[in-house]
C-alpha positions as CSV (number, residue, x, y, z in Angstrom):
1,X,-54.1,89.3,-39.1
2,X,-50.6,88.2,-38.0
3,X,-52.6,85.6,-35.3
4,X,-54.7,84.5,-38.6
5,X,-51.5,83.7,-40.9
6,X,-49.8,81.9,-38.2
7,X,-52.5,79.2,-37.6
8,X,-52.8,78.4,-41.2
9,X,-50.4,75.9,-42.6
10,X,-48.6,76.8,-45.3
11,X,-49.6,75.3,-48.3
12,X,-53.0,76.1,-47.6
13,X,-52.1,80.0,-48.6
14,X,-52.6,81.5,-51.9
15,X,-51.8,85.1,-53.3
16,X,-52.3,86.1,-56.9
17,X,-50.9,87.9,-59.3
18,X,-53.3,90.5,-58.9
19,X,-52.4,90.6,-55.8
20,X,-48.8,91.6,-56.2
21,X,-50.2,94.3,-58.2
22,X,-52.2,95.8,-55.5
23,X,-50.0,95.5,-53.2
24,X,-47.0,97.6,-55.1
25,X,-49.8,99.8,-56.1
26,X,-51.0,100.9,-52.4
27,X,-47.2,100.6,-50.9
28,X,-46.4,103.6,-53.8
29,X,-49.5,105.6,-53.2
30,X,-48.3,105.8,-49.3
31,X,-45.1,106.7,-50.5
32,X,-46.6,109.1,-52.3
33,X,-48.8,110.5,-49.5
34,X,-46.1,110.7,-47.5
35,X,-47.4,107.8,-45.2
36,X,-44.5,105.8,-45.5
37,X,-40.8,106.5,-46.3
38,X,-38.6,104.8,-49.9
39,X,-36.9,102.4,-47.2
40,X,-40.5,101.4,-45.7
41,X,-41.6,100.6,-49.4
42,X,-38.6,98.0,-49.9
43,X,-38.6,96.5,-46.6
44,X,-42.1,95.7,-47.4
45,X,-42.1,94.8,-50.8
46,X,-39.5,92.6,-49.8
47,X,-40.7,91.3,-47.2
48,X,-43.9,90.3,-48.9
49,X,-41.5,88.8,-52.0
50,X,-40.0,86.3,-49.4
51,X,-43.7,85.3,-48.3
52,X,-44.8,84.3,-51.9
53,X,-41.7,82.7,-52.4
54,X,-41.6,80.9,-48.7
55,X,-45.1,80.2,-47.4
56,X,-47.5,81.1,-50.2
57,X,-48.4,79.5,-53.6
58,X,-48.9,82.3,-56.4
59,X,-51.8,81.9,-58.6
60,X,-51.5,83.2,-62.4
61,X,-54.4,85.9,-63.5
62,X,-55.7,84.4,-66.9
63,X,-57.9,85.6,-69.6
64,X,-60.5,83.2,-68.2
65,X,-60.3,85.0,-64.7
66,X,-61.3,88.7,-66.1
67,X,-64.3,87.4,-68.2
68,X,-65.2,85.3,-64.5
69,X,-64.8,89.1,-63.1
70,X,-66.8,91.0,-65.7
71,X,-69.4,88.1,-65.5
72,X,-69.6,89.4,-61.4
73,X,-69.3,92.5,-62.6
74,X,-72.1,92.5,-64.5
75,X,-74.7,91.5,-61.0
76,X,-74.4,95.4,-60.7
77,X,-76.3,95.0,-57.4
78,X,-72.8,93.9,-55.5
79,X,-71.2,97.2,-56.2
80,X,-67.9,95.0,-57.4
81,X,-64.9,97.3,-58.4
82,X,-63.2,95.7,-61.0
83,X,-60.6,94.6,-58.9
84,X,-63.1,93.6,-56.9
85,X,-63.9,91.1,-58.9
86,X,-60.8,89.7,-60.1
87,X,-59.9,88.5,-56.7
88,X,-63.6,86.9,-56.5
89,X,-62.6,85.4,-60.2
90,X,-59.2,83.7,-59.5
91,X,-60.4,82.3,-56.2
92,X,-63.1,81.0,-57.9
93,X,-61.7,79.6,-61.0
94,X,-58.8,77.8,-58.8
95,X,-61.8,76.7,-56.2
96,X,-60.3,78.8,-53.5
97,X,-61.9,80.5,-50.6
98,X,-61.2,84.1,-50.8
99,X,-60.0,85.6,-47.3
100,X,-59.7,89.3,-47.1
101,X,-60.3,92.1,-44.5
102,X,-62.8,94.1,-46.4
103,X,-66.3,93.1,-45.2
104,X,-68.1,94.3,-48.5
105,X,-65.9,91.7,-50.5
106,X,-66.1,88.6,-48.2
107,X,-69.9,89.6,-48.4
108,X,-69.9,89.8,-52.1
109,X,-68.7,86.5,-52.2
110,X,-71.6,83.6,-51.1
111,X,-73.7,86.0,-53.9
112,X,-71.6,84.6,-56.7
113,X,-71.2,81.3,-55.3
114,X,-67.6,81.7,-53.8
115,X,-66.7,80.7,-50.1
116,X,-65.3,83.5,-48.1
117,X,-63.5,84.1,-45.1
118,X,-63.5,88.0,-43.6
119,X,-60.2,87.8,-41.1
C-alpha cells in the first residue's frame, strides 16, 4: 500500500469524509480490542490528519451522496453495506475512481458504473 501511495502524485488523492469516519471508528474498536494501545490511536489519527491536510484533497459527503448509495443499495445482488455504498456514491458523484483493498468493493464497482482500482 505504502509502494501504491508513493507513485501517485498528490493531487490525484482523494479521502472523504466518510472516510475520516471510518477510520476513527476502526482505530477505536482496536483500542477497544486491545489490538492497539491510546498512544497508537493518536499517532495514527494524527498521522492520517497531516495526510488529508498535506497530500490528499477531502471530499464533503452530501445529501446527494447517500440517496447515490441507497440507489446501489437497492441492486441487492452486490451485497453493499451501507457504507459500502457511500464510498461507491462520493466517488461517483465527484467522477472519482474508487481505490480500496477490499476485493468485494473494487468488484462492486464496474456493476454500478464506477471505475475501480483494488491496490
Amino acid at each position: 500500500m505504502q509502494d501504491w501511495l508513493g507513485a501517485q502524485a498528490p493531487e490525484d488523492l482523494f479521502v472523504s469524509d466518510w472516510v475520516v469516519t471510518e477510520l476513527s471508528s476502526a482505530l477505536s474498536i482496536k483500542l477497544r480490542t486491545g489490538q492497539i494501545t491510546v498512544t497508537d490511536r493518536a499517532n495514527s489519527l494524527a498521522m492520517f490528519t497531516r495526510l488529508c491536510a498535506e497530500s490528499f484533497g477531502v471530499v464533503p459527503v452530501t445529501s446527494q451522496n447517500f440517496r447515490t448509495a441507497a440507489r446501489f443499495s437497492d441492486q441487492y445482488t452486490l451485497g453493499l453495506r451501507a457504507g459500502d455504498a457511500l464510498h461507491l456514491a462520493v466517488c461517483a458523484d465527484h467522477g472519482l475512481t474508487l481505490c480500496t483493498l477490499d476485493r468485494r468493493l473494487a468488484e462492486a464497482g464496474p456493476q454500478v458504473g464506477l471505475a475501480t482500482t483494488l491496490i
